[in-house]
TIMI-2910 file (N, C-alpha, C, CB; in pm, 1 decimal, decimal comma, always signed):
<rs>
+----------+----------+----------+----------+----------+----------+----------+----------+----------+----------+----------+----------+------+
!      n_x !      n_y !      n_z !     ca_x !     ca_y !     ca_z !      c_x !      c_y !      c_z !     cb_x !     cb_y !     cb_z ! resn !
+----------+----------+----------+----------+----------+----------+----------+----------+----------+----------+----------+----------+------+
!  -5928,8 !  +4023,8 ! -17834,0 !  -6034,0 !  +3987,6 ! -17740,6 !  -5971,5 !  +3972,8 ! -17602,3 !  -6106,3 !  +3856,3 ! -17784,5 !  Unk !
!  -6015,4 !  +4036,6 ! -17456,8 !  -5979,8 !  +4032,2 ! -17343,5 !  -6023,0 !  +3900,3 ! -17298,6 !  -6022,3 !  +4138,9 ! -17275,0 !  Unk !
!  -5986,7 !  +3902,4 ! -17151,0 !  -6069,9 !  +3788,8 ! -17074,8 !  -6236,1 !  +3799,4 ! -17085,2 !  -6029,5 !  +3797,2 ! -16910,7 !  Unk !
!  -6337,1 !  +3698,2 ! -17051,6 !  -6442,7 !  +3744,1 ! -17024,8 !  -6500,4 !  +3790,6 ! -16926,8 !  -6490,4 !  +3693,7 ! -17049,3 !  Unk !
!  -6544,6 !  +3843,2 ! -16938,9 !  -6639,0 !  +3912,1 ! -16810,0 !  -6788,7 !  +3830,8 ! -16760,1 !  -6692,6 !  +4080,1 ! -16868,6 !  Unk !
!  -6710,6 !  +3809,7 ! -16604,2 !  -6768,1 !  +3686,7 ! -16522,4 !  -6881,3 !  +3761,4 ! -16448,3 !  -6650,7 !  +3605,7 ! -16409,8 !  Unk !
!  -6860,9 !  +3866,0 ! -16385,6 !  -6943,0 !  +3889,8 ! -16233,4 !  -7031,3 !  +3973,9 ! -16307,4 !  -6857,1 !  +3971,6 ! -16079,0 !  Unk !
!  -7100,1 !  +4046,9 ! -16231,0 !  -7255,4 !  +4092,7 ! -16211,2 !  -7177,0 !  +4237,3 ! -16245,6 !  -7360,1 !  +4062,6 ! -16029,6 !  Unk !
!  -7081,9 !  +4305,9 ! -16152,5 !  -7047,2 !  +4439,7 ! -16160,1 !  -6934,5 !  +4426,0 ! -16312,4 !  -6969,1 !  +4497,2 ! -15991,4 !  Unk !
!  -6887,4 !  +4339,7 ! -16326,2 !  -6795,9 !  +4346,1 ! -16500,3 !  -6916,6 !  +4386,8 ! -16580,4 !  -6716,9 !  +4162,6 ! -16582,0 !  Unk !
!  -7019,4 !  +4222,3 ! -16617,0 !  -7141,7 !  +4217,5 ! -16683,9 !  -7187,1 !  +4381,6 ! -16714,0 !  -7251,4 !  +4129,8 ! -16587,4 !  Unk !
!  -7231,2 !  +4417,2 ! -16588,1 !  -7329,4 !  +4552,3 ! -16563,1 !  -7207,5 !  +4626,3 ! -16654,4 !  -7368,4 !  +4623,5 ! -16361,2 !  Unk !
!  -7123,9 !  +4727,1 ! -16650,2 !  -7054,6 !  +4834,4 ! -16638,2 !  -6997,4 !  +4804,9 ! -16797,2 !  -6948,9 !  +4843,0 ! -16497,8 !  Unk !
!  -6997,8 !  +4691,7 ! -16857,7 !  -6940,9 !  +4694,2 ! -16998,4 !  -7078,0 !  +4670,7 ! -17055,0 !  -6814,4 !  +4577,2 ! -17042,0 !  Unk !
!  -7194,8 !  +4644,2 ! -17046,6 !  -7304,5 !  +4658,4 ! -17125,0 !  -7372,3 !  +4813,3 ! -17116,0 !  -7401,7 !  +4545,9 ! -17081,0 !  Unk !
!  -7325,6 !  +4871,2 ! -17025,9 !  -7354,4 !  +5008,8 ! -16968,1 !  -7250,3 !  +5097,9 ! -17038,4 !  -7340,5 !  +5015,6 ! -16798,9 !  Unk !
!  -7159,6 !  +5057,9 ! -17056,2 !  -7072,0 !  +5166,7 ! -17194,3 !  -7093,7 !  +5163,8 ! -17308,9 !  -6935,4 !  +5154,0 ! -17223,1 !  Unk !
!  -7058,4 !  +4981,2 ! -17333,8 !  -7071,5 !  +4920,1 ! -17509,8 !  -7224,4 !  +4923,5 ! -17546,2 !  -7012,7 !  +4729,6 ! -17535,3 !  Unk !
!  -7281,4 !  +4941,2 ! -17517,5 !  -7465,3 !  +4898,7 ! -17531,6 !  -7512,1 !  +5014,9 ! -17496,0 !  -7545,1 !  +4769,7 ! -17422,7 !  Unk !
!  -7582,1 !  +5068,9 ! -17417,4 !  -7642,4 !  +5125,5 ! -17346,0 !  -7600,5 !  +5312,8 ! -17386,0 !  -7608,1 !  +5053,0 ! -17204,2 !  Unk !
!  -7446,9 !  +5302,4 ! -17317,4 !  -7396,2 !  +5470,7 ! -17354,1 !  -7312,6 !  +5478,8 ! -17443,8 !  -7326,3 !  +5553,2 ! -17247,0 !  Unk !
!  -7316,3 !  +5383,7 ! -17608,2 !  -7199,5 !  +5363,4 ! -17673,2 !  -7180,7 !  +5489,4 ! -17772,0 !  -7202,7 !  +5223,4 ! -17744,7 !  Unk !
!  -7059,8 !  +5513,4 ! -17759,5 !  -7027,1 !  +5685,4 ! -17793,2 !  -7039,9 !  +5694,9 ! -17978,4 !  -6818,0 !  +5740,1 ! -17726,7 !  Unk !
!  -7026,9 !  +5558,8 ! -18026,7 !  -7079,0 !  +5578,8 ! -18161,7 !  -7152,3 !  +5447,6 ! -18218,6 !  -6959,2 !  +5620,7 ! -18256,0 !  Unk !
!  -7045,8 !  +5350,9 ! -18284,1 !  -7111,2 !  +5252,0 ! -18340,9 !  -7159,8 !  +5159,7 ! -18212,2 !  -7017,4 !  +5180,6 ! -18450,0 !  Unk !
!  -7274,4 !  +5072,9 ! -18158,0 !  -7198,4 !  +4951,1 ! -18081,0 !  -7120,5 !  +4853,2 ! -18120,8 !  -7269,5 !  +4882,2 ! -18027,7 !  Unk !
!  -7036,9 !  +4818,6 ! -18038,7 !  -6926,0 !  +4721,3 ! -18139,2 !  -6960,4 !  +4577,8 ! -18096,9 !  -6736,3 !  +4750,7 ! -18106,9 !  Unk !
!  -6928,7 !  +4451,7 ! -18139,5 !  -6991,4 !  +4347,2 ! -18150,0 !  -6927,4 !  +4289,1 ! -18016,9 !  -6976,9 !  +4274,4 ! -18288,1 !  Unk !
!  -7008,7 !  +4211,2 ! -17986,0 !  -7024,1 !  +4099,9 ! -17870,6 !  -6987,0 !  +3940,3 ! -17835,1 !  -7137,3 !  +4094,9 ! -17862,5 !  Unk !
!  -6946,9 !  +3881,2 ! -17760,1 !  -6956,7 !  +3766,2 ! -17716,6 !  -7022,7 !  +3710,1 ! -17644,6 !  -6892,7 !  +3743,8 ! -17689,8 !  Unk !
!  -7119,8 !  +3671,1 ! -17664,4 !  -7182,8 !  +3691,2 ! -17530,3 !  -7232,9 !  +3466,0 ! -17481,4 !  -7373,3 !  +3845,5 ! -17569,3 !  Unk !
!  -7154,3 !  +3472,5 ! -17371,4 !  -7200,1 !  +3352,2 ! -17318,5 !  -7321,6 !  +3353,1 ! -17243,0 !  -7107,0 !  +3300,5 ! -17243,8 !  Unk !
!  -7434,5 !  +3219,1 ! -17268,2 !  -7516,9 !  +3185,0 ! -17197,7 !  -7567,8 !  +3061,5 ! -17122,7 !  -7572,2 !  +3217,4 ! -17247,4 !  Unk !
!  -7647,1 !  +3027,3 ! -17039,6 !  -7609,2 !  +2883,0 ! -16999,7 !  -7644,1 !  +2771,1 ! -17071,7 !  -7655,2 !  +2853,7 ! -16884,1 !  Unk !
!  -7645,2 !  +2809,1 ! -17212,0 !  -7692,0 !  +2666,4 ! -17331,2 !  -7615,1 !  +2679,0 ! -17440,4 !  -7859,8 !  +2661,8 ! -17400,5 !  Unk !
!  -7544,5 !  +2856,5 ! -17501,2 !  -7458,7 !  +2845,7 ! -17590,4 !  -7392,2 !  +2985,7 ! -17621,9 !  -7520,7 !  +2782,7 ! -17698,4 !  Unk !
!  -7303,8 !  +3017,9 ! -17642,1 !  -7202,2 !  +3093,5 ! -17671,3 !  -7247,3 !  +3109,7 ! -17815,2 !  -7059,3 !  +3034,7 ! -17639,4 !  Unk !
!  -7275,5 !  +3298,7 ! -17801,1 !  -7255,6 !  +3355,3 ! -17898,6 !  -7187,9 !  +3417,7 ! -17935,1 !  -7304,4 !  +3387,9 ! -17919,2 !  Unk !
!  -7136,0 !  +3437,9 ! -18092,3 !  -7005,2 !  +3507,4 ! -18133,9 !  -7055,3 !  +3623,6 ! -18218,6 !  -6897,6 !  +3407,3 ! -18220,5 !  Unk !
!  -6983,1 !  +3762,8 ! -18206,5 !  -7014,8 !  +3846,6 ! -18310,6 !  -7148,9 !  +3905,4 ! -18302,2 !  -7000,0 !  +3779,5 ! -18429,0 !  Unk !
!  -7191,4 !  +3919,1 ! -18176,3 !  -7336,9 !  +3952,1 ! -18153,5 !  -7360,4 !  +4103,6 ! -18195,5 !  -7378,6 !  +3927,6 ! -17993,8 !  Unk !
!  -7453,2 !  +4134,6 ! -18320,5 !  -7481,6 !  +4303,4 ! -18284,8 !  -7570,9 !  +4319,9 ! -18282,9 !  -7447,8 !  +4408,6 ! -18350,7 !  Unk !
!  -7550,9 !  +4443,9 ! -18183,7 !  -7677,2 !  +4448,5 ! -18091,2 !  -7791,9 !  +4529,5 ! -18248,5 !  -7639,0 !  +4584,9 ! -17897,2 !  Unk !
!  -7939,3 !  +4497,9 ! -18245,3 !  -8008,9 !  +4588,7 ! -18322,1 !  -8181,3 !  +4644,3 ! -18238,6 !  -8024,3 !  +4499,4 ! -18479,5 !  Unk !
!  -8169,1 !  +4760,3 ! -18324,0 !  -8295,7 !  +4822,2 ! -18223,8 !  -8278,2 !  +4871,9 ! -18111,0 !  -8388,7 !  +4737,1 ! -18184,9 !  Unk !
!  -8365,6 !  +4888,1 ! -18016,3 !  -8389,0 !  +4938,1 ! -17907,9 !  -8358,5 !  +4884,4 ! -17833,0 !  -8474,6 !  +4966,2 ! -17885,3 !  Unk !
!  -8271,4 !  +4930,2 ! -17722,0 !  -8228,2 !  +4848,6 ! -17589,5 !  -8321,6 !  +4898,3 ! -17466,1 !  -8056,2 !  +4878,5 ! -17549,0 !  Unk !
!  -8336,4 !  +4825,3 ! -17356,6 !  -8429,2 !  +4822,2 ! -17291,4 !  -8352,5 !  +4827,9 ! -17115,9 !  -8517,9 !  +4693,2 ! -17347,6 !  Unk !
!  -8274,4 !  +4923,2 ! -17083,6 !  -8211,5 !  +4930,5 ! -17004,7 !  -8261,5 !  +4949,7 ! -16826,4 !  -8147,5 !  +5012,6 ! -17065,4 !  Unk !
!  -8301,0 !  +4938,9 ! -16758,1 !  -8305,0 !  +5015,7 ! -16618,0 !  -8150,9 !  +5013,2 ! -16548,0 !  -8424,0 !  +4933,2 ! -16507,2 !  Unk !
!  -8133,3 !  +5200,0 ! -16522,5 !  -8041,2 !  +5220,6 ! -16443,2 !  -8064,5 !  +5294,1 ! -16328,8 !  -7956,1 !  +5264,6 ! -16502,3 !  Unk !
!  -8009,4 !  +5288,9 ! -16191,7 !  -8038,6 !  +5343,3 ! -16071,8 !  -7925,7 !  +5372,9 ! -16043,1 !  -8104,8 !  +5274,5 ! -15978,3 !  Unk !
!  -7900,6 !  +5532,9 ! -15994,3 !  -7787,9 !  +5593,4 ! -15932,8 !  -7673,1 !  +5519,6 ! -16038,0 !  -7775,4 !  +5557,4 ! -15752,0 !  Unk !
!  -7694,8 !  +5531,5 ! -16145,8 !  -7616,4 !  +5592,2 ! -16277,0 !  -7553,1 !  +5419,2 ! -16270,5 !  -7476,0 !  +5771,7 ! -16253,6 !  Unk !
!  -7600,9 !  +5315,9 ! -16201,4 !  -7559,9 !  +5178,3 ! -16253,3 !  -7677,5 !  +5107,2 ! -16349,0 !  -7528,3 !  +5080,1 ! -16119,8 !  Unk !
!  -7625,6 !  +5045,7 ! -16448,6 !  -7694,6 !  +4937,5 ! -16483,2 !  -7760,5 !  +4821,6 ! -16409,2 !  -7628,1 !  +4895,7 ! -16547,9 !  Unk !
!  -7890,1 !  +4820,1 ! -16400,1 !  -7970,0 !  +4703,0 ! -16278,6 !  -7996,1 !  +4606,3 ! -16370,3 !  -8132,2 !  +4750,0 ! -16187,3 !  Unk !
!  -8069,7 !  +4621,2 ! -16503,9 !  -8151,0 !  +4539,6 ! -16587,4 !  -8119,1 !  +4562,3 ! -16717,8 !  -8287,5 !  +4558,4 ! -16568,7 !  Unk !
!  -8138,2 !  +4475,8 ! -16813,7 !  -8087,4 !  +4547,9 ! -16961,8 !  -8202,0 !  +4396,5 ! -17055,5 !  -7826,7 !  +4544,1 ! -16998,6 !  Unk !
!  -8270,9 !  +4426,1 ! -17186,1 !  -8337,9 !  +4316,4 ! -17266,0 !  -8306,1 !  +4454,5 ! -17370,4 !  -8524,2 !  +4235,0 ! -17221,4 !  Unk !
!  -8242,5 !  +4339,2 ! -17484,3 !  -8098,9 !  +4393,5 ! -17610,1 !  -8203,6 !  +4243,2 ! -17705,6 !  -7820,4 !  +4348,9 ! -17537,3 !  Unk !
!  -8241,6 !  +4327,7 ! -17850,1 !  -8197,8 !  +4210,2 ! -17942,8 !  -8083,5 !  +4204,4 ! -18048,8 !  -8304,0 !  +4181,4 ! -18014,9 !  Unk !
!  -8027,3 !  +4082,8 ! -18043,0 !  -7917,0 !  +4060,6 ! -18110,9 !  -7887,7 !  +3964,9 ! -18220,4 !  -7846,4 !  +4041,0 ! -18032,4 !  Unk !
!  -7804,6 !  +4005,9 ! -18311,2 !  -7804,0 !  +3923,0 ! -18417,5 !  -7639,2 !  +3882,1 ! -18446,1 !  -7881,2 !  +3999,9 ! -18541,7 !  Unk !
!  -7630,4 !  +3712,9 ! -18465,6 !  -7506,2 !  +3702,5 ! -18486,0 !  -7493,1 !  +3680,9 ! -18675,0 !  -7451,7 !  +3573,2 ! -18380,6 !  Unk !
!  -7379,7 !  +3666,8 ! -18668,1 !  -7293,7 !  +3655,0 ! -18811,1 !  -7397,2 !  +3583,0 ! -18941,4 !  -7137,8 !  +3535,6 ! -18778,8 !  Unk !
!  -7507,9 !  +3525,3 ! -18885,8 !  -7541,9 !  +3370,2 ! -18942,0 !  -7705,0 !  +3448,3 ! -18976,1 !  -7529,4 !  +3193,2 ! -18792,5 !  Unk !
!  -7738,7 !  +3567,1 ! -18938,7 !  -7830,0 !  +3618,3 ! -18939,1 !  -7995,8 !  +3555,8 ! -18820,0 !  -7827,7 !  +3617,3 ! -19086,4 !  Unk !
!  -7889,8 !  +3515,2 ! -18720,0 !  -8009,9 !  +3482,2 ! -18624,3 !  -8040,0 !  +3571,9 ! -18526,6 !  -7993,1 !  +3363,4 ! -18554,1 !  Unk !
!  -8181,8 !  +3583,7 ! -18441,5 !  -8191,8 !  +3701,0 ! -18398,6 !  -8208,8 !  +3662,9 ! -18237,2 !  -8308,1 !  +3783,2 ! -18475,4 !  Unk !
!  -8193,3 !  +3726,5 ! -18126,9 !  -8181,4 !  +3646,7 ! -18026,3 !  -8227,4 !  +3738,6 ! -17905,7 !  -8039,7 !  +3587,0 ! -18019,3 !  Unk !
!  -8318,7 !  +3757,0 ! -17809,9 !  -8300,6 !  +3881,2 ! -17729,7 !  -8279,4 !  +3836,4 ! -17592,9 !  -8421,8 !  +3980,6 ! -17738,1 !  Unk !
!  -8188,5 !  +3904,9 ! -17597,6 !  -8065,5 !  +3871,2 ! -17429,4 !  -8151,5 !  +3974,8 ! -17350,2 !  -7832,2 !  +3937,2 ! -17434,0 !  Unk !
!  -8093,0 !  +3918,4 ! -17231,3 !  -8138,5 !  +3964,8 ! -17075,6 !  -8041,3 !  +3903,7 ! -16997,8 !  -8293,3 !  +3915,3 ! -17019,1 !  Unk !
!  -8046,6 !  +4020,7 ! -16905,1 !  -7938,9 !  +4050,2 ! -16798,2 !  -7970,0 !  +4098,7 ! -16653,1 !  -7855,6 !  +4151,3 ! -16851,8 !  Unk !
!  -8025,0 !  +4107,6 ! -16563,7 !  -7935,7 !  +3948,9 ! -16475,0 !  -8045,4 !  +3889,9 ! -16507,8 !  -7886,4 !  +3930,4 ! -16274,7 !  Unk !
!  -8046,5 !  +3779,3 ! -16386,1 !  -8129,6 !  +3660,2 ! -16423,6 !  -8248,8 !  +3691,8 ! -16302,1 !  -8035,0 !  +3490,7 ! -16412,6 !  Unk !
!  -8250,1 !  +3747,0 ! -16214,9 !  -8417,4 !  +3800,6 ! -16141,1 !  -8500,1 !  +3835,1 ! -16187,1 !  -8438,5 !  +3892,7 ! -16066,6 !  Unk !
!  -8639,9 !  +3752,4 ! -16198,7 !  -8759,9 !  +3746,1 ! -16223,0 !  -8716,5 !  +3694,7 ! -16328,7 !  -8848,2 !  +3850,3 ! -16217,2 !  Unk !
!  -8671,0 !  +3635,2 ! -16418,4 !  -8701,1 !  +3583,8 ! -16550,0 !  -8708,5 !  +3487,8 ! -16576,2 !  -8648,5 !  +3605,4 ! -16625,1 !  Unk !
!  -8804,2 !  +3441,3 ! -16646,7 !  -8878,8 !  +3304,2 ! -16662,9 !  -8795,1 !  +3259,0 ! -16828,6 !  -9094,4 !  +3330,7 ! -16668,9 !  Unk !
!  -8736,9 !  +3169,6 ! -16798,0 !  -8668,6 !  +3068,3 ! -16889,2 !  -8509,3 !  +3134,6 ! -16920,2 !  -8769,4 !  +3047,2 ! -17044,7 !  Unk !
!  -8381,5 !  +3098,6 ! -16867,8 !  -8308,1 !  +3135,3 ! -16873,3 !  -8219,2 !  +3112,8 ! -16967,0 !  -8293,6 !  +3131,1 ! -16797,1 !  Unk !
!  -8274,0 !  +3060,5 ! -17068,9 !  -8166,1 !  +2991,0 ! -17191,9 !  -8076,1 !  +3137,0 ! -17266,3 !  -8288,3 !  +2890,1 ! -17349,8 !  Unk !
!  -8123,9 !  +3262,8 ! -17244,2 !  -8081,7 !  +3342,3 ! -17321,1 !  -8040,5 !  +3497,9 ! -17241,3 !  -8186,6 !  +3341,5 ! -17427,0 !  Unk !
!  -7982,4 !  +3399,4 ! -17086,5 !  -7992,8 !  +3527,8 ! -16984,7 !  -7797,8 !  +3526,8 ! -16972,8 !  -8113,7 !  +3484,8 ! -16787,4 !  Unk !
!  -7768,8 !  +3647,8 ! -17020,0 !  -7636,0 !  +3658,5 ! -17024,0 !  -7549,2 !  +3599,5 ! -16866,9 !  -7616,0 !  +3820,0 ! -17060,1 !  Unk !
!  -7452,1 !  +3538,7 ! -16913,7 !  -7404,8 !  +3487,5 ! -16788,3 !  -7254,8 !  +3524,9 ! -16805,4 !  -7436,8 !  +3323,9 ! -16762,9 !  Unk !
!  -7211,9 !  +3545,7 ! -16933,4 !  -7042,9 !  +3597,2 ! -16958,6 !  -7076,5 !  +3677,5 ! -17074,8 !  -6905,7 !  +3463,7 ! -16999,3 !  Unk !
!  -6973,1 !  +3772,6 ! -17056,0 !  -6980,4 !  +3899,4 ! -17213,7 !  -6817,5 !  +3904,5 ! -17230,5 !  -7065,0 !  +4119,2 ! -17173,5 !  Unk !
!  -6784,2 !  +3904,2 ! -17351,6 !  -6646,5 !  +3959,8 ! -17401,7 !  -6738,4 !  +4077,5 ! -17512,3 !  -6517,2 !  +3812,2 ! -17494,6 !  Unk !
!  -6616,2 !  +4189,9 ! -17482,3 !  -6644,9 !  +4310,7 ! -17635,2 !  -6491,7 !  +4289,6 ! -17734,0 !  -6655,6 !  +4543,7 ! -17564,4 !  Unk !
!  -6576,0 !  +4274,5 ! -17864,9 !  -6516,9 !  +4314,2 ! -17959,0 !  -6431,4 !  +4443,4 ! -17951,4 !  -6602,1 !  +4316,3 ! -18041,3 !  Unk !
!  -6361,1 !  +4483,6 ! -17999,4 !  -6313,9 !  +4586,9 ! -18086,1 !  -6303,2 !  +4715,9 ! -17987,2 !  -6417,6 !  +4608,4 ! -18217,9 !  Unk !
!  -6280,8 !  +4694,2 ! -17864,8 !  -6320,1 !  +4783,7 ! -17748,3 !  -6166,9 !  +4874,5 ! -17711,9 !  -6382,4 !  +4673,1 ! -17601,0 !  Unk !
+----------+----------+----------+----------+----------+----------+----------+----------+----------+----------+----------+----------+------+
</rs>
């Protein structure tokens, strides 16, 4: 496991490879939020991405950790109403 990924342009550009353009399996997640740290997150279903001039702007992912809970993240935090589950740090698994 690397450091985590703090800023807006880390965030963006590793959910935009691992998620979004992942060349086979997606591989599992860490994903911090501002109420609790999740471990082992995989992503399932349909991801819900907006990209402009080939960056990631917006992304709503549902995810499931180890324990079988299901959770759907969002990324950044503009316009979104209740932020308990708006990614604020990501580490990748197995990357």
């Amino acid at each position: 496991m690397n450091a985590p990924l703090n800023t807006d342009a880390e965030i963006s550009a590793a959910l935009l490879q691992h998620v979004v353009n992942a060349s086979k399996q997606r591989p599992s997640l860490e994903i911090t939020t501002p109420r609790e740290v999740f471990h082992l997150v995989t992503v399932v279903g349909d991801v819900l991405p907006t990209i402009q001039d080939g960056k990631l702007t917006s992304i709503t992912f549902l995810g499931k950790d180890p324990v079988n809970r299901f959770k759907t993240f969002v990324w950044p935090s503009a316009g979104v109403e209740g932020t308990e589950l708006l990614i604020t740090a990501l580490d990748v698994y197995g990357q």
